[in-house]
C-alpha positions as CSV (number, residue, x, y, z in Angstrom):
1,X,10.3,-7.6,28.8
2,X,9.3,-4.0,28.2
3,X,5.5,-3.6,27.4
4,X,3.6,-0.4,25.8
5,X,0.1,0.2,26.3
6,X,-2.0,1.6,23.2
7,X,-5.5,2.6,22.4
8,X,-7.6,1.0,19.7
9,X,-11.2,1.9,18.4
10,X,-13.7,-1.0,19.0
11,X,-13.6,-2.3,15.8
12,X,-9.9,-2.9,15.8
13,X,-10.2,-4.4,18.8
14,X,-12.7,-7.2,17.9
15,X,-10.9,-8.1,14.8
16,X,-7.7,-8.6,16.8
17,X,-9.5,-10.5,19.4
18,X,-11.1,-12.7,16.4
19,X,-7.5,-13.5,15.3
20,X,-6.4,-14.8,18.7
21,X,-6.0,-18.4,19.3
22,X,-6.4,-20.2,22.2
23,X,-3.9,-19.8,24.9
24,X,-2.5,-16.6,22.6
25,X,-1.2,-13.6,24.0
26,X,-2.4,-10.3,21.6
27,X,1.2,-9.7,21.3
28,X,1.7,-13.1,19.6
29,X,-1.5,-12.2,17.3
30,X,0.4,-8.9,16.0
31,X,3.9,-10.8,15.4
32,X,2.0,-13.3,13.1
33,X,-0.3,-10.5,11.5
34,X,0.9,-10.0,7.5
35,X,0.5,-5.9,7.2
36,X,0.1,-5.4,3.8
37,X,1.8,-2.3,2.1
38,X,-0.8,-0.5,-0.4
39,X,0.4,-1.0,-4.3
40,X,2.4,1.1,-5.6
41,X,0.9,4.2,-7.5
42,X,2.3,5.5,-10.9
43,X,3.8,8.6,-8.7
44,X,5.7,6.1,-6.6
45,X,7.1,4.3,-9.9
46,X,7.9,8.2,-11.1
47,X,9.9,9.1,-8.0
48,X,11.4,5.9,-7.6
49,X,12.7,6.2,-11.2
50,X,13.4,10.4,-10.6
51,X,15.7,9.4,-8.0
52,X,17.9,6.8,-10.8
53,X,15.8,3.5,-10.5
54,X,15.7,3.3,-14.5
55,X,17.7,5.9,-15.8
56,X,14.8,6.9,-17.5
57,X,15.0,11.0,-18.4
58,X,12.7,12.8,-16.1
59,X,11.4,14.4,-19.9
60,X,10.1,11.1,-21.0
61,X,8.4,10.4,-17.1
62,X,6.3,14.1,-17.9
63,X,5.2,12.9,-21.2
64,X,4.3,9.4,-19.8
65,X,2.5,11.2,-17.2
66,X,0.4,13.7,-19.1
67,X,-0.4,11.1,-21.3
68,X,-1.7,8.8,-19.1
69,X,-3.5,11.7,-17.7
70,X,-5.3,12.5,-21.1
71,X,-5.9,8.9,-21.9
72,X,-9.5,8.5,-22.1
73,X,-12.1,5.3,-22.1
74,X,-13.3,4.5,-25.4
75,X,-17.0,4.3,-25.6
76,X,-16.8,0.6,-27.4
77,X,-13.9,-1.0,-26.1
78,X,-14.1,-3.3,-29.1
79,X,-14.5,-1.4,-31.8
């Protein structure tokens, strides 16, 4: 099997060796790691529907943008 050798800062390197298990190899600790994707942001719902995910008009996205962009935090949330 092919191997690769890569750098990590200190930190990185502690936390992986904290996940390893007895009798582990580091290369079985990244195969079960769950990397998490961030959550999508509003500009990743816009392009994804831009590019035909809804169908919505690219009109209606602008407005839904500069409103959310103008929408402010009342001082008494529940008045």
């Amino acid at each position: 099997m092919a191997t690769k050798t890569i750098s990590l800062e200190l930190d990185a390197y502690e936390k992986l060796k904290a996940a390893k298990r007895k009798g582990e190899s580091f290369s079985s600790v990244v195969r079960r790691a769950r990397l998490s994707e961030p959550p999508p942001t509003f500009a990743d719902l816009r392009k994804h529907m831009q590019q035909g995910g809804s169908g919505v008009d690219a009109k209606v996205l602008d407005e839904i943008e500069a409103a959310a962009a103008n929408d402010t935090i009342p001082d008494n949330p529940w008045g």
